[in-house]
N, C-alpha and C positions, 0 to 999 in steps of 0.2 A: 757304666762304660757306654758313651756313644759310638758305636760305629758306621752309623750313616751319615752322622752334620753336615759331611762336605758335599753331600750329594745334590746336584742341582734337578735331575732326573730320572723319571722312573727306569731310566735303561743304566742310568750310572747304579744308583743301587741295584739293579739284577747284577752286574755284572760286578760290584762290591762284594755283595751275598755269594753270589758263586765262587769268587777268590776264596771269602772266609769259609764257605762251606770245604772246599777244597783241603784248608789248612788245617780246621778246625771239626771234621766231623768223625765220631767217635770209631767207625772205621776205616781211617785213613792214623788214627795212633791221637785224636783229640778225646775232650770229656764230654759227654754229654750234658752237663749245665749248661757250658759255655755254648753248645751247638744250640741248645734251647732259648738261650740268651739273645742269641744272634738272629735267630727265628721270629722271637716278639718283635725284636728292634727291624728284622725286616719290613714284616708284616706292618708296621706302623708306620713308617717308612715311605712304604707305598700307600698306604692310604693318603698319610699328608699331601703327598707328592698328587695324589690323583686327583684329589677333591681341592685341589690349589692349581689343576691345570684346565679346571671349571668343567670338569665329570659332575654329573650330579651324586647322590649318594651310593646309592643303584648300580650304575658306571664304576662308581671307585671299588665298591665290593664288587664286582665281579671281577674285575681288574687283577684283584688281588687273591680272589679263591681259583681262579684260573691260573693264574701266577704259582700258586701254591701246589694247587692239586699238579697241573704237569711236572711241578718239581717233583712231586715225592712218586711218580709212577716214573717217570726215569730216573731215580734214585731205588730202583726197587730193578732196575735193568739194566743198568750202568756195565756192572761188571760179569756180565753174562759173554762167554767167549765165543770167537767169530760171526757179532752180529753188526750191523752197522747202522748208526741211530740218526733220526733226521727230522727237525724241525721246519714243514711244510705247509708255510699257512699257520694254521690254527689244530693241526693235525703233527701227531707224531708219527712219523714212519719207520719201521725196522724191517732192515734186508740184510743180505748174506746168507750163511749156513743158520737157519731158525729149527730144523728139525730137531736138534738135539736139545734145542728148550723150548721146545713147543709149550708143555704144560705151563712151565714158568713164565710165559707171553700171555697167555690164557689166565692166569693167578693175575696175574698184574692189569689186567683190562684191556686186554689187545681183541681186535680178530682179524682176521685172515683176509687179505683181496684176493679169490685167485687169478684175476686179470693178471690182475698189478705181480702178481708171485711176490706178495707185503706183507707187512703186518701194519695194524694202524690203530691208533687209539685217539679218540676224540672227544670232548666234552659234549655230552646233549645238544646243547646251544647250538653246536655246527654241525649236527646230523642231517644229510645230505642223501639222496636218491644219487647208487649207482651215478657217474653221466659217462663211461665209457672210453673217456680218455685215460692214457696213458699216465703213468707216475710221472715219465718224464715230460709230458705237457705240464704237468700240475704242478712239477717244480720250476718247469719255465715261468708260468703264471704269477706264483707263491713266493717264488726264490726259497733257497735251501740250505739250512745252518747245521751240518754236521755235526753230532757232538763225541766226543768219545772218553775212557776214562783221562785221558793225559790233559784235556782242554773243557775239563767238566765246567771250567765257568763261561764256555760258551749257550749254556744253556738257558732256552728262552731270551735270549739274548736277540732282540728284533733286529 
């Protein structure tokens, strides 16, 4: 079963993937094959897509573990109550009421700005020295894609 064919671009299939993930993940009432199925065909997906949009190899793999790994650390935070989730940059931000899953932000790879009163999780790659600005400069900057659980195939969604 293809589920990506029609796809022209790597933003058309995230936001494919995120539909099916929505529909199809084993807890929202799907099976886990099919979520596993849909996972290869992503992952593949995106490679073609990257390495046909003349990424070298390098570019298209990271493309696509970065694609991947943010998925599954906001799928690991999704459904945690009263926080608010936000794709900044190359950066995930979480704000709201976070005291009450602290530990569970901390489990899943987060740490703390206390400037910023955030939580934030980032790949290596874009580890960054403090610069002192404000969250809301850096979503002016970045622009900022809310995700939450009703609109989960907004995720990583550029």
């Amino acid at each position: 079963m293809k589920y990506f064919n029609s796809c022209i671009t790597i933003e058309e299939v995230k936001r494919l993937y995120k539909k099916l993930a929505m529909e199809n993940h084993p807890d929202r009432g799907g099976n886990t094959a099919t979520m596993q199925s849909i996972n290869t065909e992503y992952a593949f997906a995106c490679a073609k897509l990257a390495k046909g949009a003349g990424l070298s190899d390098e570019e298209a793999e990271t493309e696509i573990r970065l694609s991947e790994e943010y998925r599954q650390v906001i799928e690991k935070i999704i459904n945690l109550p009263g926080i608010v989730i936000e794709i900044v940059g190359n950066w995930i931000w979480v704000t709201g009421n976070t005291l009450p899953v602290k530990a569970t932000l901390k489990a899943a790879g987060f740490y703390f700005a206390a400037k910023k009163i955030a939580w934030y999780y980032r790949n290596e790659a874009f580890k960054t020295r403090g610069s002192g600005i404000s969250l809301e400069q850096i979503r002016a900057k970045y622009g900022s894609e809310t995700i939450n659980r009703k609109q989960q195939g907004k995720v990583l969604e550029d």
